[in-house]
matplotlib code that plots the C-alpha trace (Angstrom):
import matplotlib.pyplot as plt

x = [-4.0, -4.0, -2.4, -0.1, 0.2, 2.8, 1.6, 3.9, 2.9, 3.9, 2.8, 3.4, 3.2, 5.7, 8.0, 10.7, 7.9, 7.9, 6.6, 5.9, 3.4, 1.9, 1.3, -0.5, -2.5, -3.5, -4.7, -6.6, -8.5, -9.5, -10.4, -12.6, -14.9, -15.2, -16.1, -18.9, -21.9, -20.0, -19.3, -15.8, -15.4, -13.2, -11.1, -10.2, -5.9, -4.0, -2.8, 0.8, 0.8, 1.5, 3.9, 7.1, 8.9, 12.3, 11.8, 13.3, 11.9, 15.6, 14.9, 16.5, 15.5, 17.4, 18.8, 16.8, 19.6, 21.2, 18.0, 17.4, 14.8, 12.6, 12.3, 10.2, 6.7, 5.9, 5.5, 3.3, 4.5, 5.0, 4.2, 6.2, 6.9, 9.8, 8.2, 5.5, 8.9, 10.3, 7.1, 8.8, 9.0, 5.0, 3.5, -0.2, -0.4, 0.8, -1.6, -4.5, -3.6, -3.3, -6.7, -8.5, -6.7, -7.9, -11.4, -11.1, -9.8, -6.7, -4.1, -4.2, -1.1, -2.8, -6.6, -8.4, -11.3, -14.9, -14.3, -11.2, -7.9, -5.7, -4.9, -1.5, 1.6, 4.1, 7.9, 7.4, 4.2, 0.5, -0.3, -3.3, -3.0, -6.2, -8.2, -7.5, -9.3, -9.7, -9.0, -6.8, -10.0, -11.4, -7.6, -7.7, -10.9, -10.1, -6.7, -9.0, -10.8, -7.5, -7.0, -11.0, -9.8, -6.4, -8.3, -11.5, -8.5, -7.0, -10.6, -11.0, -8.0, -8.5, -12.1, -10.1, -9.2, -5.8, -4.5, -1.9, -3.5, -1.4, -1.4, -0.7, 0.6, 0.3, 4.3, 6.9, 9.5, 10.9, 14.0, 16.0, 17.2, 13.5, 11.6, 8.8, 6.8, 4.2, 3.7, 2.1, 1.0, 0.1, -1.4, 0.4, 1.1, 4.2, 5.0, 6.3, 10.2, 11.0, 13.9, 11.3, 9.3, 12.6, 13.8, 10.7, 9.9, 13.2, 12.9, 9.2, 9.4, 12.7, 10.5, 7.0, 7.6, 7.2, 3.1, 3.0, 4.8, 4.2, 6.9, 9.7, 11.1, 15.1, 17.6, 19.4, 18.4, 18.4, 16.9, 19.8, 20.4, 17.9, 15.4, 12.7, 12.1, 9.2, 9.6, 9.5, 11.1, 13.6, 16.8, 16.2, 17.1, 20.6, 20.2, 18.6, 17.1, 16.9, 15.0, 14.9, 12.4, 14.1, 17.5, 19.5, 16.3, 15.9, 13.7, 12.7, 11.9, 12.4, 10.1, 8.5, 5.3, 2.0, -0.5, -2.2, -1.8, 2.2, 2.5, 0.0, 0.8, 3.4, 2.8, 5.0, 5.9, 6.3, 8.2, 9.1, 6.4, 5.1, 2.4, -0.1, -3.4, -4.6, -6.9, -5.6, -2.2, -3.2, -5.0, -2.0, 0.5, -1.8, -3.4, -0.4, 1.6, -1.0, -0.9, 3.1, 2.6, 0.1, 2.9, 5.3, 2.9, 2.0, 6.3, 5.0, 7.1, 9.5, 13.5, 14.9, 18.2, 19.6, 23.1, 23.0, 18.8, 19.4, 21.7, 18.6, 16.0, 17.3, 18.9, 15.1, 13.7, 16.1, 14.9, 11.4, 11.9, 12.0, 15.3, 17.3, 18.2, 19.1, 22.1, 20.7, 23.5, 22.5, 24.2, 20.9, 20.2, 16.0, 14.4, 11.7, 8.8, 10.4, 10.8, 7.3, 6.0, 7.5, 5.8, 2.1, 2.4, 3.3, 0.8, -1.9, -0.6, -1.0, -4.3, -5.5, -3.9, -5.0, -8.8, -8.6, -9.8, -12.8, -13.7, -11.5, -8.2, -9.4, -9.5, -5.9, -4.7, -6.2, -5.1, -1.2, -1.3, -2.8, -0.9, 2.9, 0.9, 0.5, 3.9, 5.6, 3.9, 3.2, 3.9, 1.5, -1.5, -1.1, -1.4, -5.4, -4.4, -0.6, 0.4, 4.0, 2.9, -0.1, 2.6, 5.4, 2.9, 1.6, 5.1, 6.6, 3.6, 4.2, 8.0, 7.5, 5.5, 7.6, 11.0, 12.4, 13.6, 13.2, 15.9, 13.4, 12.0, 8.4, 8.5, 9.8, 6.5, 4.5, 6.0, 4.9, 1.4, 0.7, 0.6, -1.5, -4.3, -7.0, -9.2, -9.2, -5.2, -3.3, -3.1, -4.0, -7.2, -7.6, -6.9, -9.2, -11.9, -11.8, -11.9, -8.6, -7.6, -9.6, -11.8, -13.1, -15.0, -16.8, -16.8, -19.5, -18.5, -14.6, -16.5, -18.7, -15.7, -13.8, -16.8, -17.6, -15.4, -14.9, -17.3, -15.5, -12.6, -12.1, -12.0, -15.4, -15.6, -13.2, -14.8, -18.6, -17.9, -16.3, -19.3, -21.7, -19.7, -17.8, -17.7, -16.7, -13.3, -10.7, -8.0, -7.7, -5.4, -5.2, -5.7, -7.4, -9.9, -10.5, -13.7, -14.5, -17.9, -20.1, -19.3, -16.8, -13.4, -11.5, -11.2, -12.6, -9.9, -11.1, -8.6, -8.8, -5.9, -7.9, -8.2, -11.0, -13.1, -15.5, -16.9, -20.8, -21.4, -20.3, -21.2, -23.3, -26.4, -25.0, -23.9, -27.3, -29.1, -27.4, -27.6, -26.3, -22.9, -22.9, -25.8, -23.2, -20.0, -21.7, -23.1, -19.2, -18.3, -20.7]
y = [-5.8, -4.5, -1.8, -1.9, 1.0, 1.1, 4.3, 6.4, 6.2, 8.6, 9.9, 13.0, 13.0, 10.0, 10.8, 7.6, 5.0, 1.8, 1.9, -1.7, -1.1, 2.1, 0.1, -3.2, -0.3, 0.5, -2.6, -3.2, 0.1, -1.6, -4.6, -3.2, -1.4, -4.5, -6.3, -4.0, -6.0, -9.2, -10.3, -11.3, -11.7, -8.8, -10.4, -13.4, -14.9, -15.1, -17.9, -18.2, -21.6, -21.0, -18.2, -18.1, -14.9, -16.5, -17.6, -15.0, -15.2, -15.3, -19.1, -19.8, -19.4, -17.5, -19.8, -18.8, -18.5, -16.0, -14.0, -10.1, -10.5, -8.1, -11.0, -13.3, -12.5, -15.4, -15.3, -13.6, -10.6, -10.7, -8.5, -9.6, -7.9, -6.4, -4.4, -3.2, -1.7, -0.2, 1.7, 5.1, 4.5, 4.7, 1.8, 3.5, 2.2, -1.2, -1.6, -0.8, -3.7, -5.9, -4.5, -6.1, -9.3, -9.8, -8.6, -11.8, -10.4, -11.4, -8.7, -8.8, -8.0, -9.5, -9.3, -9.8, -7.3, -7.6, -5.8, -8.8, -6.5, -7.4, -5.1, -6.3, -4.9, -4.9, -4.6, -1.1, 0.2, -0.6, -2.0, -1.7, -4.4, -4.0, -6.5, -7.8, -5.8, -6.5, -3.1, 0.4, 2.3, -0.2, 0.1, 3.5, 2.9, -0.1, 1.4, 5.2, 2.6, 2.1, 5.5, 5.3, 2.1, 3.9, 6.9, 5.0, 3.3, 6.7, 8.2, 5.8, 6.0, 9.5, 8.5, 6.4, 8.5, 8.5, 6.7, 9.1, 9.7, 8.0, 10.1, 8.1, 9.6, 8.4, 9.1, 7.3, 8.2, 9.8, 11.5, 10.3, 7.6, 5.3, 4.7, 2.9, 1.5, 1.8, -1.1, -2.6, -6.0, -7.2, -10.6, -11.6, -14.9, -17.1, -17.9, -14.1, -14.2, -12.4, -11.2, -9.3, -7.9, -6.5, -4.8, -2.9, -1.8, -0.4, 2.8, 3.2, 3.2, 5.3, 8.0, 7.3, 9.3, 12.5, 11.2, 10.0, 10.9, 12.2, 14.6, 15.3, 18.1, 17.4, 14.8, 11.9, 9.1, 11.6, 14.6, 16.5, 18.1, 21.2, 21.3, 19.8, 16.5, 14.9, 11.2, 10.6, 6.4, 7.6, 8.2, 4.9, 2.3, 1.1, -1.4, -2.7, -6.1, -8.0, -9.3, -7.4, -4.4, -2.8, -2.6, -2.8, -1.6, -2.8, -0.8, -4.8, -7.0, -10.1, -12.2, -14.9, -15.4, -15.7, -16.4, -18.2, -21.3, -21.2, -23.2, -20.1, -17.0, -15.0, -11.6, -8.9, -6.8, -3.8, -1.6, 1.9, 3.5, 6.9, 6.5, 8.7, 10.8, 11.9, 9.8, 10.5, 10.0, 6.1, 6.1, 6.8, 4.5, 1.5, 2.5, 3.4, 0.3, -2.3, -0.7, -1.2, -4.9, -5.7, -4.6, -6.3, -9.6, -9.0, -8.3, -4.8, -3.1, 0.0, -1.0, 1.3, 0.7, 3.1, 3.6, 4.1, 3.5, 4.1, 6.9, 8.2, 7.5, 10.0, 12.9, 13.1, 12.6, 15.5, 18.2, 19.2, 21.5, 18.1, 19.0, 16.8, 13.8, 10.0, 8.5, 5.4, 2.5, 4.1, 7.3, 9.0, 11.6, 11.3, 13.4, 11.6, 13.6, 12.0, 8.5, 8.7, 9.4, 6.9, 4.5, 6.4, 6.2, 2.5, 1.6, 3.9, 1.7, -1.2, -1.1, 0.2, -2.8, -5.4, -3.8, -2.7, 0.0, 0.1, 2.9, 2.0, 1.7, 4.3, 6.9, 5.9, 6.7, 10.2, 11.0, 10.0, 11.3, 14.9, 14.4, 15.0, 17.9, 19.8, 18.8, 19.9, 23.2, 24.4, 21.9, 23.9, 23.2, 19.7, 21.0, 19.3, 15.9, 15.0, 14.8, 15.7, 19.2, 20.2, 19.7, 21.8, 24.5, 24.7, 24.9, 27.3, 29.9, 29.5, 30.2, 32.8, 34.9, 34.4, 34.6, 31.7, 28.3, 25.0, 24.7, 26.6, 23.7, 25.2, 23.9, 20.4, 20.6, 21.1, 18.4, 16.0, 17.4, 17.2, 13.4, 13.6, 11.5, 13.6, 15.7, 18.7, 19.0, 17.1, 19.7, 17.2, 16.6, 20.4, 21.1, 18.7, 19.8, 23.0, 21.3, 22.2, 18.4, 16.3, 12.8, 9.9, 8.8, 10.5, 9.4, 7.8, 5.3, 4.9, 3.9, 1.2, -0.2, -0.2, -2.9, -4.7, -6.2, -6.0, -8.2, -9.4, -10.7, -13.7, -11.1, -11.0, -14.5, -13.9, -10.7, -11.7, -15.1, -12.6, -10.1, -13.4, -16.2, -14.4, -17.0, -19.4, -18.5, -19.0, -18.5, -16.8, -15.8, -14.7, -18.1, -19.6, -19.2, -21.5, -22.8, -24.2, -26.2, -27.5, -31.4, -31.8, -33.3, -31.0, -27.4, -27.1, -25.2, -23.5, -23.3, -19.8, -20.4, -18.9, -15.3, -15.0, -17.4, -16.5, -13.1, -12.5, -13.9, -17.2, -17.3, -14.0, -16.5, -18.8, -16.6, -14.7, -17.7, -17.2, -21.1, -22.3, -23.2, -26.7, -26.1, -23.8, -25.9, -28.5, -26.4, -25.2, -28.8, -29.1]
z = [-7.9, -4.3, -2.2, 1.2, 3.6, 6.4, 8.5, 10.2, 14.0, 16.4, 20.2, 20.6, 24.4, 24.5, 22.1, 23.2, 23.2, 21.5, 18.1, 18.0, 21.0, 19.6, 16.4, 18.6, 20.1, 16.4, 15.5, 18.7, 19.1, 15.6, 16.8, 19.5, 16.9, 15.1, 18.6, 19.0, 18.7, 18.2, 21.5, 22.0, 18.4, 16.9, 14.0, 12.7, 12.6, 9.4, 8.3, 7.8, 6.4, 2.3, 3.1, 1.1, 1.7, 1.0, -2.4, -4.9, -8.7, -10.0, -9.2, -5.8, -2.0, 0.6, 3.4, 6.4, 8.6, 6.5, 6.0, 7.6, 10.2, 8.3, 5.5, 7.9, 7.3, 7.8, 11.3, 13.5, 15.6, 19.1, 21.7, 24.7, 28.3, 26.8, 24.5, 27.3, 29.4, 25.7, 25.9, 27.0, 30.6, 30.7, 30.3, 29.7, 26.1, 27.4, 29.9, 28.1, 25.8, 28.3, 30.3, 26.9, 27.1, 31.0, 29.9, 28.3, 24.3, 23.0, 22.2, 18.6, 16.1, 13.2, 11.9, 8.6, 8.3, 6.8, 3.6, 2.4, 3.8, 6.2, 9.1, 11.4, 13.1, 10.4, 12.3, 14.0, 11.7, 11.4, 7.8, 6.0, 2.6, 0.8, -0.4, -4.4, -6.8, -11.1, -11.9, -11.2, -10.0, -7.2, -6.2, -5.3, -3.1, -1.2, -1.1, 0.7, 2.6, 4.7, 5.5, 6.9, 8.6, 10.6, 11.2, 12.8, 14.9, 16.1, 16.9, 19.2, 21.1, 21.1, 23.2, 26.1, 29.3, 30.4, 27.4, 25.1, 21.7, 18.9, 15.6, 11.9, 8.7, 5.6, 4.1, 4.0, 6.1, 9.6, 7.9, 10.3, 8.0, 8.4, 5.7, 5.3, 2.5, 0.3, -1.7, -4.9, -5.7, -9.5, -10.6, -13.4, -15.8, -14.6, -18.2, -19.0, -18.5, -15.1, -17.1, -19.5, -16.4, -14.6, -18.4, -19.3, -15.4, -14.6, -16.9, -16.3, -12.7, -12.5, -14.2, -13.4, -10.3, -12.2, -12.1, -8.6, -6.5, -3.3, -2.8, 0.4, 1.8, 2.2, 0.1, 1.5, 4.1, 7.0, 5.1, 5.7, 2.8, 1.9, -0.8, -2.2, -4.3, -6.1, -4.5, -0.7, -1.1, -3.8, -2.2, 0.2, -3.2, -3.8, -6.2, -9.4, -8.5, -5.2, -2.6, 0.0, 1.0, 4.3, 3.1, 0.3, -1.4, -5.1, -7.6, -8.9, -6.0, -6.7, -4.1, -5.2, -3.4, -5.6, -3.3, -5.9, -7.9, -8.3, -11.2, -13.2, -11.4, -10.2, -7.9, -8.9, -6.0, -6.2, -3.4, -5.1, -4.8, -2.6, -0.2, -2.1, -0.1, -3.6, -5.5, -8.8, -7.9, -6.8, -9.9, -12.2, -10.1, -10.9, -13.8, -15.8, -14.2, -14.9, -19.0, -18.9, -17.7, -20.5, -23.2, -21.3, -21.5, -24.5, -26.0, -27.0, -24.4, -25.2, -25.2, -23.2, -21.3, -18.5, -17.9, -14.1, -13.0, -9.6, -9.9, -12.6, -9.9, -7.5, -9.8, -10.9, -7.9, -6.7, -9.6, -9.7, -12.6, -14.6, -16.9, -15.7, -17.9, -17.6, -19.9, -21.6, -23.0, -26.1, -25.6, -25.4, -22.7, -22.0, -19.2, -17.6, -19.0, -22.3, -21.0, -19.8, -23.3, -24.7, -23.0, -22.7, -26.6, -26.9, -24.2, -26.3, -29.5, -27.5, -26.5, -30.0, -31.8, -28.9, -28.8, -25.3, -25.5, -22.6, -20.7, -17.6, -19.8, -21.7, -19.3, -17.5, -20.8, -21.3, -17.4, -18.3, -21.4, -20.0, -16.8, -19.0, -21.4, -17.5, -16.3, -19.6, -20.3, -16.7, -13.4, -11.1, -13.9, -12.4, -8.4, -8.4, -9.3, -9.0, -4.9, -5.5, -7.3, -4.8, -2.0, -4.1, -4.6, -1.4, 0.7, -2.2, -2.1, 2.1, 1.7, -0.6, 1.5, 4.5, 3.0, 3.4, 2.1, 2.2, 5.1, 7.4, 10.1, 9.1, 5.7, 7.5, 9.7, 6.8, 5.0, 8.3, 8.4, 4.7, 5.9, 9.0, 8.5, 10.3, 8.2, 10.1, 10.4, 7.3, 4.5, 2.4, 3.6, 4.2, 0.4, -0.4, 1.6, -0.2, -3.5, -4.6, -5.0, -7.9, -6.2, -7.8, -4.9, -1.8, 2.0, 2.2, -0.4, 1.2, 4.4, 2.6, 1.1, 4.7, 5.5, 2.3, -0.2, -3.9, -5.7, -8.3, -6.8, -4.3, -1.4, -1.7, -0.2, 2.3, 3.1, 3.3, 5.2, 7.6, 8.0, 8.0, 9.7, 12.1, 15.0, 12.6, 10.9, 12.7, 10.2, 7.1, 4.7, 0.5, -0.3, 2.3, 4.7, 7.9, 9.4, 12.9, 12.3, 15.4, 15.8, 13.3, 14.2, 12.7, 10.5, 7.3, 5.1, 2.3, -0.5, -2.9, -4.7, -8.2, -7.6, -9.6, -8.0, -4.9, -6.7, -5.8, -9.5, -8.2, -4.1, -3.8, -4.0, -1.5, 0.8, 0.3, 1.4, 5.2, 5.7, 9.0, 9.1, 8.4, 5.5, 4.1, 4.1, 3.0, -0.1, -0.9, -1.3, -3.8]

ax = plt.figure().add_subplot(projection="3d")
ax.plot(x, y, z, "-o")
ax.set_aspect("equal")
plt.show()
């Protein structure tokens, strides 16, 4: 499983300039930390070239003509003069882009990084996609390990003179009908019928908001109707199932795009979820959505139908008093804290009657299961480890004890800075700090995992050869990575279609050996 971040990106002292640009900025004030030390070297390309973001797992392909721009990620962004004169009528940003390129470094919009992620300029937002991980836990890390990343990024522009500081915010949306995602990605068997994945998802991610969400001030695209609700992406989805992820946003998306061996895998994407800061919060989006997949692999999933999923998705969304009910086909009227014991209970079934019961699966069960007991008795007992509660808390005791509601602009601020990034501003980060919000890991291990990879993945190839061959991949992508060797006529293209293989079980000795480049090659193909 793995983790993508679209950050919010915004300068404040350029309020009209191009996002796009600000973004490029991003991902080159990242490249430039990488560079130090390494010469001119300061990320390797991806590699478009098994890319299939038209092919929908309904068993057709969308004519490429008729696709939405925003479809084509298979192509690399471009950062053309146009955008430069976009950039707010000051071209500061833009020129300190290009002041790299004539130091003699590309302008990057696209880089793979040491630790197995990929860092690029997605449409109008810098993207984080963390490297593959085997398990909900290493998840949330490589998933914190972003955040390191985008912050490193802004600290640095924050160091350049005369450049305008760029500020990013992990949410998901501008309220002024932009929103942005935060999505999931799930390895999982090509023989179970997509049909079976789409029936026992829909319910569970209408209602698994109630664990993990990350809360938004306002309702409706624009915000502009007062209150508060639990999900920041929920009123942005319009339909069940479909292929698209900017518009006409489905709660199944339907692209089929594995990045693995075809014929084996499929890679459920997943776009409905919240960009989450807590740690827990990550925890209980994966953890609990990895459990629902096993049952659905395994035909052990709960049959539950909704009448109206989307029309469920927001009415919950909109009620954080968790009363409010969904209509299944049934006749049945559930609330979501109901729903979502249905399913903890199978899944605790499940994994009794299948023996998985290790400590990992173990204790996402205990979290879900104590999770609901807090949301049922007493929603504030849950303020240390759900994001959607702390932030409910935290702008209710503020409006409180100024009198006022959730209409005032100062809750609407809070709402923005809950998301700021920075330690010493985002309430988040502030709460934290004061121990008010529940860690699984400390700082000094999210910054080792912004630098190494997982080791029990393939992105532990991709990431090592990085660190250790830098000069020499020149392309890289899930399942590939791209060597230049001295002498040779042409590129040596490594193929990592099998997720599982190039762990450190299987190349940490290799790689350990730091052979020469030739030496080393030479050992892969044997």
């Amino acid at each position: 499983m793995g983790l993508e971040t679209e950050y919010g990106v915004l300068a404040p002292s350029m309020p009209g300039a191009n996002a796009t640009m600000l973004s490029a900025q991003v991902i080159n004030s990242y490249a430039a930390l990488v560079r130090a030390g390494r010469g001119a070297i300061a990320g390797t390309h991806w590699d478009y070239t098994d890319e299939t973001p038209l092919n929908d797992a309904r068993g057709f392909t969308i004519p490429r003509a008729s696709a939405d721009p925003s479809q084509l990620t298979d192509q690399e962004p471009e950062l053309d003069a146009e955008a430069v004169a976009l950039a707010g009528g000051d071209t500061r940003i833009g020129s300190t882009l290009y002041e790299e390129a004539d130091a003699g470094h590309e302008v990057l919009m696209n880089m793979v990084l040491g630790n197995g992620a990929r860092l690029y300029v997605d449409h109008a937002h810098p993207e984080y996609s963390s490297p593959e991980t085997s398990n909900p836990f290493d998840a949330v890390l490589w998933d914190q390990a972003g955040d390191h990343v985008a912050l490193a990024a802004m600290r640095r522009i924050e160091s350049l003179a005369g450049v305008p500081d760029i500020q990013l915010y992990k949410n998901n949306t501008d309220n002024k009908s932009v929103s942005y995602g935060a999505h999931e990605n799930y390895l999982m068997p090509r023989s179970v019928p997509f049909e079976n994945i789409a029936a026992g998802l829909i319910p569970f991610f209408v209602t698994r908001q109630i664990i993990c969400g990350a809360g938004r001030v306002g309702r409706g695209m624009l915000g502009q109707y007062p209150g508060f609700q639990i999900s920041a992406r929920a009123d942005f989805f319009e339909a069940q199932i479909g292929l698209e992820t900017t518009i006409r946003r489905p709660i199944i998306n339907t692209r089929d795009e594995p990045h693995a061996h075809w014929e084996k895998y499929r890679r459920l994407h997943v776009i409905i979820g919240d960009a989450n800061l807590g740690q827990i919060s990550t925890l209980l989006r994966t953890g609990t959505t990895a459990l629902v997949l096993s049952m659905i692999e395994a035909g052990t999933a709960p049959h539950l139908e909704l009448r109206d999923p989307v029309a469920a998705l927001q009415a919950i969304s909109h009620d954080p008093s968790l009363s409010t009910t969904a209509e299944l086909v049934d006749g049945r009227q559930l609330t979501a804290l109901q729903i979502q014991r249905i399913y903890a209970a199978a899944a605790a079934e499940h994994s009794a009657n299948s023996g998985a019961l290790d400590e990992a699966t173990l204790e996402v069960q205990r979290r879900w299961e104590e999770t609901l007991q807090q949301l049922e008795t007493d929603i504030f007992s849950a303020a240390s480890t759900v994001d959607w509660v702390a932030k409910y808390k935290l702008m209710s005791a503020y409006a409180q004890r100024h009198g006022v509601d959730f209409s005032d602009s100062r809750i609407a601020l809070m709402d923005l800075q809950w998301a700021d990034i920075r330690p010493e501003k985002g309430l988040y980060h502030r709460l934290a700090a004061r121990g008010m919000m529940e860690v699984l890991y400390s700082g000094e291990q999210i910054a080792h995992a912004a630098s190494h990879p997982p080791e029990d993945t393939r992105a532990y190839f991709r990431g090592r050869v990085l660190n250790q061959y830098p000069e020499f991949v020149v392309a890289a992508s899930w399942d590939s990575v791209s060597f230049t060797v001295p002498g040779a006529r042409r590129l040596e293209r490594v193929s990592t279609l099998e997720p599982l293989r190039g762990t450190r079980a299987l190349v940490g000795e290799l790689l350990d050996r730091e052979l020469e480049i030739h030496e080393f090659i030479a050992a892969l193909r044997s």
